[in-house]
C-alpha positions in Angstrom: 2.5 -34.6 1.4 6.1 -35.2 0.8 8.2 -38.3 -0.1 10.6 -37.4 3.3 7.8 -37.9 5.5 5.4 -40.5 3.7 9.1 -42.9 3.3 7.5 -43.2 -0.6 7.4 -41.0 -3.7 4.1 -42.4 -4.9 0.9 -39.9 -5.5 -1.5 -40.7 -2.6 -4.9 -41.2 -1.7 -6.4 -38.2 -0.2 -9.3 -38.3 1.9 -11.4 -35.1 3.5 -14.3 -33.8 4.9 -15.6 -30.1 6.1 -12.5 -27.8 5.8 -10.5 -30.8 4.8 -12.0 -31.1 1.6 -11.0 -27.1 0.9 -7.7 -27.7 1.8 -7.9 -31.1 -0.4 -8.5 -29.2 -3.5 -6.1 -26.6 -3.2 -3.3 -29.0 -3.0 -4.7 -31.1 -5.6 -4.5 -27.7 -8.0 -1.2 -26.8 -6.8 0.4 -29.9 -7.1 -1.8 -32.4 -8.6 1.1 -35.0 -9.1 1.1 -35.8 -5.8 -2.5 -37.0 -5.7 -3.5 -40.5 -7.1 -6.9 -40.1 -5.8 -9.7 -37.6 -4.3 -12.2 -38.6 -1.8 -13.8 -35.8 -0.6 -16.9 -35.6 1.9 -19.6 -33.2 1.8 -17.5 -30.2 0.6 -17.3 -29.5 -3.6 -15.0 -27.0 -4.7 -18.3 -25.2 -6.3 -20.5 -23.8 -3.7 -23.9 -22.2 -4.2 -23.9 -18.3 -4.4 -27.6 -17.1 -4.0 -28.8 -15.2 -0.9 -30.0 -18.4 1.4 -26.9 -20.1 0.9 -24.6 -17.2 2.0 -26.5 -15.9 5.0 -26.9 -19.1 6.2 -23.0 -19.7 5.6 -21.8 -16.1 6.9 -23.6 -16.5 10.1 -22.2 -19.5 11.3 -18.8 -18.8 9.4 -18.6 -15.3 11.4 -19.9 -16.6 14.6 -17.6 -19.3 14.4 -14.7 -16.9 13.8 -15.5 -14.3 16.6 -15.7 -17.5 18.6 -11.7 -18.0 18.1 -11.1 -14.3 18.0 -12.8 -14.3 21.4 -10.1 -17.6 22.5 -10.5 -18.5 26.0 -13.5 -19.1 28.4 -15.6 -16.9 25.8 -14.8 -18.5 22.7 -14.9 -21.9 24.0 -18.8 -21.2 25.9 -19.3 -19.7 22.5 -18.5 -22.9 20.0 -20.4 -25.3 22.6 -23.1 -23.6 22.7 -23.2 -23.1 19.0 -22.8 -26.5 18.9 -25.0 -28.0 21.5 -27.9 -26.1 19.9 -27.1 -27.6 15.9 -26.8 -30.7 17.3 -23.4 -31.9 16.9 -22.6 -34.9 17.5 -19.1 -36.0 15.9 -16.9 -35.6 19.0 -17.9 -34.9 23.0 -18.9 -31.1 22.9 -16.5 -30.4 26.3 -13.2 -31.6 23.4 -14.7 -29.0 21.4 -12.2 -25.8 21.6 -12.6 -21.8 20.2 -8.8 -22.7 18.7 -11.0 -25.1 16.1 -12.1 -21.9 14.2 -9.0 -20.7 13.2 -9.8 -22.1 9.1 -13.0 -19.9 9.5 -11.2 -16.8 11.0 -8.5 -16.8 8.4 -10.6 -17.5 5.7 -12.9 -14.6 6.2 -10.0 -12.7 6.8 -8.5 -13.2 3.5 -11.9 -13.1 1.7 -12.4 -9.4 3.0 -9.0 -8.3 2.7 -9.4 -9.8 -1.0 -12.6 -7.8 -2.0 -14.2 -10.8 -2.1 -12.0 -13.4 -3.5 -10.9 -16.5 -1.4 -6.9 -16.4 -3.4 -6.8 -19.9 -4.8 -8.4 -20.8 -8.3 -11.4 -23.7 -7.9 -10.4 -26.8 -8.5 -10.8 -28.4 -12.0 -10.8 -32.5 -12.3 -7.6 -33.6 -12.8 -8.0 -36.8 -10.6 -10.2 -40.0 -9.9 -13.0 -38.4 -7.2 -15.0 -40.0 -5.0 -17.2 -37.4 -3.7 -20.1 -38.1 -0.7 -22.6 -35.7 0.8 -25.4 -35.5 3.3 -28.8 -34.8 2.1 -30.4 -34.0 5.3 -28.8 -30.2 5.8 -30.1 -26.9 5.4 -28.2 -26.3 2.5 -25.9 -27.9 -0.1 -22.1 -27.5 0.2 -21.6 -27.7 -3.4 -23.8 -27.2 -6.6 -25.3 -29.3 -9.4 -22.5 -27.7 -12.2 -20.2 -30.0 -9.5 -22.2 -33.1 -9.5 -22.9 -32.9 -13.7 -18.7 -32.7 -13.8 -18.6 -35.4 -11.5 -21.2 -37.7 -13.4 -19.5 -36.8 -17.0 -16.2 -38.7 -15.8 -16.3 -42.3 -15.7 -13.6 -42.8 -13.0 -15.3 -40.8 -10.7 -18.2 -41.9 -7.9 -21.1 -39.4 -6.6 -22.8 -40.8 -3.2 -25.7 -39.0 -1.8 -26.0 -40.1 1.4 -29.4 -39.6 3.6 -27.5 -38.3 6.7 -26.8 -34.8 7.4 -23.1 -33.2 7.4 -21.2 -36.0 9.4 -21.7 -39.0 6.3 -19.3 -41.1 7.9 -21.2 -41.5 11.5 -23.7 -44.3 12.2 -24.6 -47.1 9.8 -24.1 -44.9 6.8 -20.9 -44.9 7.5 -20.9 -48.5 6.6 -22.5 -48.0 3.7 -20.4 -45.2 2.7 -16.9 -47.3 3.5 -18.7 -49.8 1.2 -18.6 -47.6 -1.6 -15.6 -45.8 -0.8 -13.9 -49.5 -0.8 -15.9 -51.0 -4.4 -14.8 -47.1 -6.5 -10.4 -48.1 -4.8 -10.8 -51.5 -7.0 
C-alpha cells in the first residue's frame, strides 16, 4: 500500500480472507498508519495451539506445500484432488494451480528454519476490525482470547457466520456484505 500507486496518501481499508488475513495483520503491525480499517475473514491473528488443531493444520499445510514443491503435472493432480475431496467450491477446480501453495511452502519453511517461530510478532488491536468466520469447519482459525479482544472494543464487529471457510459465497455473503456495509457507517 503506498500513496504512488493508490494516487492518495490516506490510511485504507483493508479487506482479507485465508492467507490474506495473515498477510493483513502483519502489515497492519508494521505499519499501522497506513490502515484506516481491518476486515478480516475467517483468519485471527491468534490461532489454537492444542494437538487437533495442529495435526489437522500440518497435514493439509504440508500436503499443500509438497504439492508446490512437486510444481507441474504432480503438484497440480495433487491440489485438485486435495481439493475435489474437501469440497471446494470457491473457483472451478481445473483454475486451481500447485503455484497457489507457495504462502504454505514458505511459511513452513520459515517456521522450521525458525525452531518454531513464524518471524513476525501477533498482531495487537490498533485499528477498527471487522472480523467474520465460518462456523461450519473442522476447526477454528482463531481462538476465544481473539474474539474476547474483539468484543472488549466498541469500534470493532464479530460475525459468526453459519457457513464453512468461504463466508463470503452464497446468500451469506449477502448477509455478511450487509454487515460489513452497517460496521463502514
Amino acid at each position: 500500500i503506498n500513496a504512488e500507486y493508490m494516487g492518495s496518501s490516506e490510511p485504507v481499508i483493508l479487506v482479507a480472507h485465508d492467507w490474506g488475513c495473515v498477510l493483513a495483520y502483519i502489515l497492519a503491525n508494521k505499519y499501522p498508519d497506513l490502515i484506516s480499517r481491518l476486515i478480516v475473514l475467517d483468519i485471527g491473528p491468534l490461532i489454537p495451539r492444542d494437538f487437533n488443531f495442529l495435526f489437522f493444520a500440518m497435514s493439509y499445510q504440508l500436503y499443500n506445500a509438497l504439492s508446490f514443491l512437486l510444481g507441474g503435472i504432480g503438484g497440480n493432480l495433487m491440489i485438485r484432488s486435495f481439493l475435489l475431496l474437501s469440497g471446494y467450491r470457491a473457483r472451478p477446480i481445473s483454475e486451481c494451480k500447485a503455484s497457489m501453495n507457495y504462502l504454505y511452502y514458505y511459511y513452513w519453511k520459515r517456521l522450521l528454519l525458525n525452531a518454531g517461530k513464524p518471524g513476525w510478532s501477533i498482531y495487537s488491536i490498533k485499528h477498527p476490525v471487522f472480523f467474520a468466520f465460518g462456523l461450519k469447519k473442522p476447526l477454528m482459525f482463531h481462538t476465544k482470547k481473539w474474539l474476547d479482544q474483539l468484543e472488549a472494543q466498541k469500534n470493532c464487529m464479530v460475525l459468526p457466520l453459519p457457513v464453512g471457510h468461504w463466508v463470503m459465497l452464497g446468500k451469506n455473503g449477502v448477509e455478511l456484505n450487509n454487515a460489513i456495509t452497517r460496521w463502514l457507517k
